[in-house]
N, C-alpha and C positions, 0 to 999 in steps of 0.2 A: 715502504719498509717500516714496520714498528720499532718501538725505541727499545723494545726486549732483544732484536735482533741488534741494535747499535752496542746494548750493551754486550752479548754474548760475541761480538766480533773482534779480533784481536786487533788494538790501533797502536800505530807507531806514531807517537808524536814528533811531527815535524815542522809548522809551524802555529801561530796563537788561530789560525782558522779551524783547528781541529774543534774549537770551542764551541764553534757554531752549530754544530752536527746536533748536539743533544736539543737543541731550540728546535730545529728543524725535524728531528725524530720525534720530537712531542707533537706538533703539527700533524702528523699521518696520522692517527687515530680518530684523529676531531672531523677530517674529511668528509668522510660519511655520512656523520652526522649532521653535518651543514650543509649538505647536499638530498639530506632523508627530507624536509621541509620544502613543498613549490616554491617559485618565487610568484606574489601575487600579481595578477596581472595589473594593467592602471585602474581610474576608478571608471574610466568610460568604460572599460572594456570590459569590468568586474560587471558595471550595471548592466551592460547589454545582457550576457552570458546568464545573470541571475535573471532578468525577464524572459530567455527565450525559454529554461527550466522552467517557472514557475508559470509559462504560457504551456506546458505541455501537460502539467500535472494539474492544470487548470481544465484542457479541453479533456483529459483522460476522465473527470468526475462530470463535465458540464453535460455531455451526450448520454452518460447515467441519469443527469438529473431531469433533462429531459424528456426522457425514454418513461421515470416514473411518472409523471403527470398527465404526460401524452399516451400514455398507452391503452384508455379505452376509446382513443379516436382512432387510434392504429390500430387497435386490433378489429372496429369495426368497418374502417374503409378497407385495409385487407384481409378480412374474413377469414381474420385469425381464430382456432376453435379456444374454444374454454382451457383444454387442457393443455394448451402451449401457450397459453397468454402471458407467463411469467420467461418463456423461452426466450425472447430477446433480450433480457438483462441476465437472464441465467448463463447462456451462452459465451457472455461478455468474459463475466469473470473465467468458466472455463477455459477459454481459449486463453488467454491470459496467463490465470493459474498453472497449467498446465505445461508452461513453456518457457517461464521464466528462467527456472534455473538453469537452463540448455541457454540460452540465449548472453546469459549475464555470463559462463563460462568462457561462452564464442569470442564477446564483446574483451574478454582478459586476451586472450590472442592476437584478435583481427585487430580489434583497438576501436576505442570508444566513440571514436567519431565516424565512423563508414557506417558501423551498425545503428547509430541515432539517429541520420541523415535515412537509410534506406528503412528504417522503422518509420520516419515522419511523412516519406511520399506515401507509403504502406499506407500508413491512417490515412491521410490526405484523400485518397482514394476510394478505402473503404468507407470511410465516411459520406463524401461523394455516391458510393452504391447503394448504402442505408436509406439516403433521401430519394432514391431513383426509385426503388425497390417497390415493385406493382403485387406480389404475393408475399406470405406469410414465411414462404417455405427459403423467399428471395430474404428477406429482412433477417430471419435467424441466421442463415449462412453467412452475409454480410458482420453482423455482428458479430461473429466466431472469427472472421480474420480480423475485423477492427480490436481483438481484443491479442491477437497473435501480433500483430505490428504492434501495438501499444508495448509490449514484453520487450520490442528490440529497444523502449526510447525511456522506461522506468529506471533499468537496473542501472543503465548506461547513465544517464543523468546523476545518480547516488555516486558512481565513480567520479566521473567529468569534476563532483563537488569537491571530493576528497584528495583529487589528483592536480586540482588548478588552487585550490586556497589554502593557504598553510592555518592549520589550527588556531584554535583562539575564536577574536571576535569576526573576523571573515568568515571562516567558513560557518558560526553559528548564522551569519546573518543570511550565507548564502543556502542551509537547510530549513531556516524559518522561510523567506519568500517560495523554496521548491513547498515548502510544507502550506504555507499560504495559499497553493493555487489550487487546493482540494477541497476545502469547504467551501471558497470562493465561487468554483465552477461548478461544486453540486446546487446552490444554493440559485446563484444565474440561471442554470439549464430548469430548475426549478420554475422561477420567474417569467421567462421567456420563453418557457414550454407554455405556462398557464397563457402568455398573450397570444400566441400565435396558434395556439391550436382555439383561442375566441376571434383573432383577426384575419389570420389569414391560410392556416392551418400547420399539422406539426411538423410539415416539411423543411417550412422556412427554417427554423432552428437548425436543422443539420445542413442545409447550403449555407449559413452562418458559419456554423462550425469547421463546413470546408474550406472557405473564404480565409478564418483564422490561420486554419492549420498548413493552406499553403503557405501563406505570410510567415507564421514560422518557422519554416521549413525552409525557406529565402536566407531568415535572420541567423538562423543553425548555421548554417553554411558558413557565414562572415566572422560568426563568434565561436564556435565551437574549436577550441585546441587543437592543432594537430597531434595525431598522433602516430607512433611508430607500433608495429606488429612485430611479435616476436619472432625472432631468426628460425628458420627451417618450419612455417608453419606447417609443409606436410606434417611433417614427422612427430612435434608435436600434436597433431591430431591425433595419430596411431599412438603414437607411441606415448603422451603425456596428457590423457585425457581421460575420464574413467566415461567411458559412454556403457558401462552396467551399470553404475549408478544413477546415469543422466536418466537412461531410460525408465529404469526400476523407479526410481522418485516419480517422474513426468507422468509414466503411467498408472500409478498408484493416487496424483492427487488429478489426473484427470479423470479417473472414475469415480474417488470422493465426489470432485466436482459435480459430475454427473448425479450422482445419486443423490446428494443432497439437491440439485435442481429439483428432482424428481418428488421430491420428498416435500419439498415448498408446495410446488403444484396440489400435491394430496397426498397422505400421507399411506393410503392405502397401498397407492405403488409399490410398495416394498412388499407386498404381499406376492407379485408375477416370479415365474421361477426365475426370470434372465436379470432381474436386479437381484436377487440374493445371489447367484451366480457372482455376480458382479463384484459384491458388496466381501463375499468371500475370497475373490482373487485380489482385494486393496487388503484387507484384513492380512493374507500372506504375504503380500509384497512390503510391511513396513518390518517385519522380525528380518526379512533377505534382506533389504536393505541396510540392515541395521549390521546383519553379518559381514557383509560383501564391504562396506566401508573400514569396518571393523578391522576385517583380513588385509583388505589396500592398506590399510594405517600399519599394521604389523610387519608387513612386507616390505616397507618403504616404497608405496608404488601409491601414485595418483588415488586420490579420493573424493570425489565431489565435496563431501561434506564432513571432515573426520569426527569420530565419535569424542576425541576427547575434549572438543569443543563445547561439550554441552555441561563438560565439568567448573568453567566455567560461570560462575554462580549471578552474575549481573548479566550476562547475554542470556542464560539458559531464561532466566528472570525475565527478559524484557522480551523475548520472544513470546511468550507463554500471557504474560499482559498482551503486547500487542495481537494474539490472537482473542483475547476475550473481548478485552476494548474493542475490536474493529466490529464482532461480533453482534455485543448489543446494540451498537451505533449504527450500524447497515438496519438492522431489525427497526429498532427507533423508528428510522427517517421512514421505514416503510409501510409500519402501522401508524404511523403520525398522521401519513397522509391518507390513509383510509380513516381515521377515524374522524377527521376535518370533513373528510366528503360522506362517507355513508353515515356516521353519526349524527356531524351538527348538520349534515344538507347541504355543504359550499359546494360552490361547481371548480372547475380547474385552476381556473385565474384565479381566486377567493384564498384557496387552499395554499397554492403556491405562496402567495403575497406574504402568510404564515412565517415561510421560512427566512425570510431577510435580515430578519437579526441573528442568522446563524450566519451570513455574510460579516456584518459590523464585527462579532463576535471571534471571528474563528482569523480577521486581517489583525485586531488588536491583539489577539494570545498570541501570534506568529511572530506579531513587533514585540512583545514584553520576551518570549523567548530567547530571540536573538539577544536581546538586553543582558538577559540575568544570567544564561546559562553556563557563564565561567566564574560567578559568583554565585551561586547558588547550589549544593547539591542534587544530581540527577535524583536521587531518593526522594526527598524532598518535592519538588516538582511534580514527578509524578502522583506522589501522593496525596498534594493539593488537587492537580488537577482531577484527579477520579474519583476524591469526594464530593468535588463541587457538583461533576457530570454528573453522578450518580444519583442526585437530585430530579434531573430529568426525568427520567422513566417514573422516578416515584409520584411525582406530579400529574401524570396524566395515568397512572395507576387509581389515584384516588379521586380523581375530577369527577365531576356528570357534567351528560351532556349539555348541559344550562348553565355551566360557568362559562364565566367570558374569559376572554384570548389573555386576557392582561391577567388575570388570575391565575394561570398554572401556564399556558400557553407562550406566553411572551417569558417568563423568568424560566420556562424549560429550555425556548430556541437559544438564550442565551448561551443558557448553562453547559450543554450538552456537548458544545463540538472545544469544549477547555482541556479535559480529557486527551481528546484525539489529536490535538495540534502540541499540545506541550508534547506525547510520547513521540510523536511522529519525528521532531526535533531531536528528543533523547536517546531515544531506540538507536534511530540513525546515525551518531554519531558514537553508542554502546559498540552497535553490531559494527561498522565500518574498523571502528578499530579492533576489536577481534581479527580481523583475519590482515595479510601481508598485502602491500599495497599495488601486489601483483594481480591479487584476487578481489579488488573493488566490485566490481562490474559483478560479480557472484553474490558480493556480502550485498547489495543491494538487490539482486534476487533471491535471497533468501529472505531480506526483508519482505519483499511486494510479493512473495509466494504465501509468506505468514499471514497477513494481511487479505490477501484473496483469499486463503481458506478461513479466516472467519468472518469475510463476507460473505460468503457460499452456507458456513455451517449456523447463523446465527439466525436467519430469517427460517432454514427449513425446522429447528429446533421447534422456535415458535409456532410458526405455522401448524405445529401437530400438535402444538400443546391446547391453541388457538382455539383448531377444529375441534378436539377432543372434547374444551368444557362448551364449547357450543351445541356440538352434540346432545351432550349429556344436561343441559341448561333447556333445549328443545322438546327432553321428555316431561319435565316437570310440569307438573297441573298448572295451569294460568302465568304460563309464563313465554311472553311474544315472540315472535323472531328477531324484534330489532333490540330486545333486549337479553335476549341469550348472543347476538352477537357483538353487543356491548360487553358482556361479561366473559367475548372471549378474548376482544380486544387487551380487556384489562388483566388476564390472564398474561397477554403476551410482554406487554408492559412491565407485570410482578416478576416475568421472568428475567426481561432483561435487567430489570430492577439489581435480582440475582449475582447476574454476571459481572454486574458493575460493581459490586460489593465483594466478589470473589477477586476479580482483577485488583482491589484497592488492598486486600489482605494480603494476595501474593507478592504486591508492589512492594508493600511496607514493611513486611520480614527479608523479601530475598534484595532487596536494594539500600538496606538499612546501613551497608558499609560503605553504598558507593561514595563515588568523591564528586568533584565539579568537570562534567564529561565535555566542556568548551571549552576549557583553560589551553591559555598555549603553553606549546612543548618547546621544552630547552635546548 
């Protein structure tokens, strides 16, 4: 009972206990609120829970970074063609992409723990097929469901954070170690892709990776929260769920997905009639989309994603960053490592060994993070960190191939993943709180869907930009082929150069208001 109703009620004083009432009627409003905040768990139980996170967002990047070092050994013991050679890491993100927001929906229903647990044997397994995998045609299919399990154990994790740590310096620490285990496990798969496809080949890496991921899949189980599902899940399925927009959205960035695979590969693809077909049915499904949520929000009826949420000037902002950023950074790592091997000559292990100080680099921004984040403005941060990154690409834009590591090479690994770990911390705790704490498990696939599409769209941009002046660098009088595709490399480079400079403009005007997005709540 509120204390509006104590007072609008007529009282007969009868004796000095009538006093008490108004004490007691101020008390009910406060309820709520001191029940809106988790209670944190211990610290054993806090540290488990943040390692089995920051092990899954670890193994989710470490099988990418293996996959890139190791894949001209793959694709030549299974006699994978030229024009699907980028298909196993393509595939990845699609499956992924493509599923997230349905997933991170399910996971607000069923509840957070059944969908990470049956997401983690998922991987567990496909991972396990990946290493098994005797054809080319085996290894892409594997990797399309290793990236559809991965979708059940993202979104869910972004909740599990928001829903077990009450604000402030917990849950900042507990979004820096998830955010920790992404350049951590690109940067290992990296490394230990280079030695095992020199000692004993690229297999070993992914029966590692199995090995890991059942152990945490064991550790899930002990630490993960229970959770409760909402009452009458039928019915909310029918009845409180927008599955036009799950699908409209799903299938509009699964054929992005696609095409921009397509598009990495060669850029010519997009000339066949059944990719402009394609490219034309994503093109009409984002204005339906836009409608159809539009109409749900008007009607007061379920909406995957309401439109007024993008009015929102700090979410609309960090989405739009986090899609550029993730952009040149996937691009980056991926011309980084061709231009280590086809430029200066390194062989796999050599190349790899390159990226270790984006390990060192990418565990101390993750620890300074959690530090500063309720002291510091998210504007701010971000804005540090996408000048510093944006160094990178400029660096190995302007190198030849005759400077040494330590000269642009070492001060780019450093640079580059500052960027990506400050936002991955800020985004995450922007976007979570945007939406009602019903809808975690969503706000965090709406994060990791932004995120995969500019993983998906940043390498095919390049790539065409790539070909195109290598091309055109091939016709000119006395000019070789290893140096027209030096001059396409560096193309791809000025471009992401671009996007980091674009992400640092949009940061700095649309977050220019924000506040200190880790501070705790009263």
């Amino acid at each position: 009972m509120s204390l509006t109703q104590y007072e609008l009620e007529p009282v007969i004083v009868r004796d000095e206990r009538i006093f008490e009432q108004p004490a007691e009627a101020a008390e009910a409003p406060q309820q709520p609120a001191a029940t809106s905040e988790p209670i944190p768990p211990s610290k054993a139980r806090s540290a488990a829970l943040m390692s089995t996170l920051a092990c899954v967002s670890f193994l989710n990047t470490f099988n990418s970074g293996t996959l890139t070092v190791a894949l001209p050994s793959i694709a030549d013991q299974l006699q994978l063609p030229e024009n699907l050679l980028l298909w196993p890491a393509s595939v990845y993100a699609l499956g992924l992409s493509c599923t997230l927001l349905l997933m991170g929906a399910i996971a607000d229903v069923v509840g957070n723990r059944p969908v990470f647990l049956v997401g983690s044997v998922l991987y567990t397994a496909c991972t396990l097929a990946v290493s098994l995998a005797e054809t080319g045609a085996q290894l892409i299919v594997f990797r399309a469901l290793q990236g559809i399990a991965m979708s059940l154990c993202m979104p869910t994790s972004v909740s599990i954070i928001t829903s077990t740590f009450p604000s402030g310096k917990m849950r900042n620490v507990a979004f820096a170690a998830f955010g920790g285990g992404s350049p951590l496990g690109f940067a290992t798969g990296l490394v230990l892709g280079g030695v095992f496809v020199q000692v004993s080949g690229w297999r070993t890496a992914f029966y590692m990776a199995t090995g890991i991921n059942a152990v945490i899949t064991v550790l899930a189980w002990y630490t993960l929260p229970k959770t409760t599902p909402v009452e009458n899940m039928r019915h909310h399925f029918i009845h409180g769920f927008d599955w036009v927009g799950v699908v409209a959205a799903n299938l509009c960035l699964a054929i992005m997905s696609y095409i921009f695979a397509q598009i990495t590969g060669s850029g010519s693809t997009m000339k066949k009639p059944y990719n402009i077909v394609l490219l034309a049915v994503a093109a009409l499904l984002i204005p339906f989309f836009i409608f159809w949520v539009g109409r749900q929000e008007r009607l007061g009826r379920p909406a995957i994603i309401s439109n007024s949420i993008w009015k929102n000037r700090e979410f609309t902002t960090v989405c739009i960053t986090v899609f550029l950023v993730w952009s040149w950074f996937n691009a980056f790592g991926y011309w980084t490592t061709l231009f280590f091997q086809i430029t200066q000559g390194l062989n796999a292990l050599d190349a790899a060994l390159r990226f270790l100080p984006m390990v060192t680099a990418g565990v101390l921004t993750n620890i300074v993070a959690g530090m500063v984040m309720d002291k510091v403005s998210a504007g701010n941060l971000v804005l540090i960190g996408g000048v510093l990154s944006a160094i990178s690409p400029l660096l190995f834009a302007i190198q030849g191939p005759e400077w040494t590591y330590w000269a642009a090479g070492f001060p780019a690994m450093c640079l580059s993943v500052v960027s990506i770990d400050l936002l991955f911390n800020v985004s995450n705790l922007v976007i979570t709180s945007s939406f009602p704490s019903k809808d975690q498990a969503l706000a965090g696939g709406i994060f990791n869907t932004v995120t995969q599409l500019g993983n998906s769209v940043g390498p095919a941009i390049t790539a065409m930009i790539a070909s195109s002046v290598t091309h055109s660098k091939m016709g000119d009088e006395g000019v070789s082929e290893k140096s027209a595709t030096l001059e396409g490399y560096r193309s791809a480079f000025w471009t992401c150069f671009g996007l980091a400079v674009v992400s640092v403009a949009i940061s700095a005007v649309g977050m220019r208001k924000a506040g200190k997005v880790g501070m705790k709540k009263d």
